[in-house]
N, C-alpha and C positions, 0 to 999 in steps of 0.2 A: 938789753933784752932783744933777741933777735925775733924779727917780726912774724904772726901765727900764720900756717896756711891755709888757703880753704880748697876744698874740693869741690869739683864740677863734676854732675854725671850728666855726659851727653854732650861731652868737650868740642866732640868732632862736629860736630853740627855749628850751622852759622852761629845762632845766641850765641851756643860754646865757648865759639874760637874768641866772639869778641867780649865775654866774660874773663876768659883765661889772660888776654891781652890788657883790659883793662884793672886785673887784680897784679899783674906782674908790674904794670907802669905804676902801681900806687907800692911798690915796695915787698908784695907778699909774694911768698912763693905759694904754687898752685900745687893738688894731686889732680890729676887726667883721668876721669873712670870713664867706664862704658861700656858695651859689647863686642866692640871691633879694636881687638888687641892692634891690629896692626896700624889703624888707622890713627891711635892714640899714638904711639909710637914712632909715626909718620907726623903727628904734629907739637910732640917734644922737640923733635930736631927742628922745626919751621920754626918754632917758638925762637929758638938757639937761646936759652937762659940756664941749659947747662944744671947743675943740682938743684935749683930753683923749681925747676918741674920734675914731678915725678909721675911713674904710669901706675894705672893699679888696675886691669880690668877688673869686669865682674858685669856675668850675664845676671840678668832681671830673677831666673831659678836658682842663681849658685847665693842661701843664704849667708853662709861662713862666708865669703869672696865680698859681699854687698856689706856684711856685717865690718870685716877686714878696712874696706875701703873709707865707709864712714869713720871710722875709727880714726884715718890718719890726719882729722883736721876736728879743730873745733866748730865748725859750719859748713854746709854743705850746699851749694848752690844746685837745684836740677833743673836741667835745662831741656830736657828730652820728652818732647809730648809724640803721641796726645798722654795727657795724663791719666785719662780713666784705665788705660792700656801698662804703663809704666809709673805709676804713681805709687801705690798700695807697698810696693815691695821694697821701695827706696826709703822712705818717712819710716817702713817698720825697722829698717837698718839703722837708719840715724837715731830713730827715739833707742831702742837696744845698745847703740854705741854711747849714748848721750851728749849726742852731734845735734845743734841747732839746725836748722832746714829750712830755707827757703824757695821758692817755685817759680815758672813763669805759667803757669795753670788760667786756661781760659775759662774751662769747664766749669761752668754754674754746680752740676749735681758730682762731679769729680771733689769740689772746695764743700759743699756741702757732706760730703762722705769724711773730710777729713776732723769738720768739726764733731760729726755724730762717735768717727768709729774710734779717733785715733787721741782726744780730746784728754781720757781720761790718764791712758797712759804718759801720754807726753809727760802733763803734771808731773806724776809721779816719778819720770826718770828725770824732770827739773830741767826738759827739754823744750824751746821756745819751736815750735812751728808754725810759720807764716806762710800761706800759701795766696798765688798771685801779686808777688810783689815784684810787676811788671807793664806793663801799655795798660794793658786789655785787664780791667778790673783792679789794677791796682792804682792805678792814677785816678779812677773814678770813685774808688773809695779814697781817697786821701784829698781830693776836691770838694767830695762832700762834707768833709766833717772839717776840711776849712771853711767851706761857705756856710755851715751849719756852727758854727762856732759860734756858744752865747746862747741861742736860742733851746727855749727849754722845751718847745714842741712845733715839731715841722705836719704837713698837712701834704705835701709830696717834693720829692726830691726825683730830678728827671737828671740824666744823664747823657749826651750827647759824642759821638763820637762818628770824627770827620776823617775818612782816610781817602787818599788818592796816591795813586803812584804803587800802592802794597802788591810787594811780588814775595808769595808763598814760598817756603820750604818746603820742605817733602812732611814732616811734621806737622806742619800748619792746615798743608793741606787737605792730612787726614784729621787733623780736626774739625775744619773748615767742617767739612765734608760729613760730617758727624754729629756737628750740630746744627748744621743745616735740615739734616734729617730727622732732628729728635721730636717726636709728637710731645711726649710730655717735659713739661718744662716747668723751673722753679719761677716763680714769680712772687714778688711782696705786695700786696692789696689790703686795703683795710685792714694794715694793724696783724696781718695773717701771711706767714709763707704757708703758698699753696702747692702742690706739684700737681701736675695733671695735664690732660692734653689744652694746647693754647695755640691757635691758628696765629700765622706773621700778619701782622695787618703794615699799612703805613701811613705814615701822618708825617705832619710839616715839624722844624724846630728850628730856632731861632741861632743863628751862632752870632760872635761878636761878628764885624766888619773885619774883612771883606768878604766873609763867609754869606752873612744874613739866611735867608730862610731857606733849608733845603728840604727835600724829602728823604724821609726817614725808613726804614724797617724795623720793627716791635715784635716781639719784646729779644731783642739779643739778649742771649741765652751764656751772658759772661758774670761769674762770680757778685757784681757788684748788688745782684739782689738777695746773695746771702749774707754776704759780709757788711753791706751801709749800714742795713736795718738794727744792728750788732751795736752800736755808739751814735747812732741815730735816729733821737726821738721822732719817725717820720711815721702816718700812713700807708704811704704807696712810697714803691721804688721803679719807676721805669726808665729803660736801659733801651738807647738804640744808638741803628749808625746808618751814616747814610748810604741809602738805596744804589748807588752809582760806584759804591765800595768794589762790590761784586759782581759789579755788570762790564769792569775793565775786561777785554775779554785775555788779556794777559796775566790777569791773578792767577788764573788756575794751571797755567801751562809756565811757569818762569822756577821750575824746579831748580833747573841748573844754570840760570844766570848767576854771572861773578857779583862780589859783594858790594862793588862801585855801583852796579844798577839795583841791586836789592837797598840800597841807602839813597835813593831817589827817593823814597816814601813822605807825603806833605802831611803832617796832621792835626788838628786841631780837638781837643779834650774839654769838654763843655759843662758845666754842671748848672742847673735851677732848681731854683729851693721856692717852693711856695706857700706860705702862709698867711692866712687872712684878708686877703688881696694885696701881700705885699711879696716883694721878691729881692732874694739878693742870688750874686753867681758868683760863679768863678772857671778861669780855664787856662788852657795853658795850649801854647802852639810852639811847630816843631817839626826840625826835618828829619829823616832815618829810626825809625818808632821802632828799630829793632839796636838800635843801639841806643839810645832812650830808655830803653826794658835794661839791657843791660845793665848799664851804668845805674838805675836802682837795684836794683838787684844787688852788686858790688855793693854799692855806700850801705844797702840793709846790712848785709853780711859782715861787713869790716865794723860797723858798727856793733854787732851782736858777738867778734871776738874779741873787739880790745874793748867794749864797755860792756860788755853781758848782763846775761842777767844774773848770771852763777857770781857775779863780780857785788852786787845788787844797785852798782850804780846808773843801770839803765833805766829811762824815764818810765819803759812802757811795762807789762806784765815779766815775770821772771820765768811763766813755763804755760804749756798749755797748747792750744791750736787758737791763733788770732791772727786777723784781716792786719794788714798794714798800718792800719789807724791806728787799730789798736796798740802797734808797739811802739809805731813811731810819731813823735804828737808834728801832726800833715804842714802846719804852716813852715815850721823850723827846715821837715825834713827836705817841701817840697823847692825851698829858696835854696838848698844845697846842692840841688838836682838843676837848679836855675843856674847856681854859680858855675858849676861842672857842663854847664852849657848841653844840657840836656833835653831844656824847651824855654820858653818866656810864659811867665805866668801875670796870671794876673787874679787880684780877689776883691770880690767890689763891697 
């Protein structure tokens, strides 16, 4: 049986290329979508894998074209943020085609919008949608609910996330940029997601060695506080990264560095779980966090066409809108992503 392929919308973009690269080196051939025909076009031939790749434009208004494109794989990987902007119109393609979907979504109220609007439908076309199975919210849900594993009530789960070296896309940056500005914001407190306006405070966190205690910025405003609280008997969910993230003053100007310096990125993914005055963690450290993101993304995906859930041999849900955790049970998945030399984990 010759192997399924999957589609990338937002091929041409950095994640893209190194999604498309790492789904070709495991065997499968890819479809190329996006809005710039020619630039898809331009990176079949750089690819050189020949009928293995195929093109499929399709701007974000052409439905028939987005509907088309989903259509020619059984999963769809999208790689093109920000997603509050290019999000809505691709999920509604793949759940219509009954294409599984995966994301690299930072957006806290973007991954909340998918479970509220898009939730019911999925179900019903028997389509798995996973959004943020990538660095930023997907590694921090799938830390949690390994260090939360067993326990039948958590009291808070914090979240830690260490970057140095991270040089922006043009994507990123307008995300960046977007939730840097956002006044209201999801947050999980007592037992309750709140939205509403929440001023950045900062405070200290503890990372293993040789990180130790850095200064933080609160509440980063990335999926992990809608999706933990989902398979996580917890309280509070707070989400931060260090302070010194954003103050390189080359994050925001490294639009068009090549890929060898964008894979300079050092980082380390923290998780505490506290209850009763006791604690357990877990994390995981790591160089190139945007091939990291990839590389889950890929194993989500290959995973959901050759064991799906349409198959029912999949461990996790067979349709719906779910956090990562929820499809993929986090210890198993995250020692895969260990193996594939993705980060070094650790779970205490």
């Amino acid at each position: 049986m010759s192997a399924a392929p999957i589609a990338i919308y937002g091929a041409t973009g950095h994640t893209g290329r190194l999604v498309a690269t790492e789904i070709l080196a495991r065997g499968h051939p890819v479809v190329l979508g996006g809005r710039d025909a020619t630039g898809l076009i331009a990176l079949a031939a750089e690819l050189g894998e020949g009928d293995r790749v195929t093109v499929r434009p399709a701007a974000l208004t052409d439905r028939a074209a987005l509907r088309a494109f989903a259509s020619s794989a059984p999963v769809l990987i999208h790689c093109a943020g920000p997603y509050s902007r290019t999000g809505a119109p691709v999920v509604a393609a793949a759940i219509d085609a009954g294409t599984h979907y995966v994301d690299h979504a930072v957006e806290a109220r973007y991954v909340k919008t998918l479970f509220d609007a898009f939730g019911t439908a999925a179900e019903r076309a028997g389509v798995l949608v996973c959004p943020g199975l990538s660095f930023y919210g997907g590694f921090g849900d799938l830390l949690a609910a390994a260090a939360t594993r067993g326990r039948p009530s958590v009291e808070k789960v914090t979240v830690g996330y260490a970057v140095s070296g991270w040089r922006l896309t043009t994507g990123a940056r307008d995300t960046a940029d977007q939730l840097i500005n956002e006044v209201e914001r999801i947050t999980f407190t007592g037992g309750t997601q709140r939205i509403g306006p929440h001023p950045t405070y900062t405070t200290e966190f503890v990372f293993p060695p040789p990180l130790g205690s850095r200064e933080m910025i609160g509440p980063f405003p990335t999926g992990d506080a809608v999706t933990i609280p989902r398979h996580v008997p917890t309280r509070d969910v707070e989400v931060l990264l260090t302070a010194g993230t954003f103050a390189e003053p080359e994050a925001f100007t490294s639009e068009h560095v090549d890929a060898a310096e964008r894979a300079r990125t050092a980082f380390t993914v923290a998780v505490d779980v506290r209850t009763g005055g006791t604690s357990r963690s877990a994390h995981l450290t790591g160089h190139d966090l945007w091939w990291a993101a990839a590389v889950a993304s890929v194993e989500g995906a290959l995973d959901l066409a050759l064991d799906g859930p349409s198959t029912g041999a999949h461990p996790g849900p067979k349709s719906g809108v779910c956090s990562p955790a929820e499809v993929f049970p986090a210890d198993p998945f995250l020692r895969r992503l260990e193996e594939l030399g993705a980060f070094v984990l650790t779970v205490n």
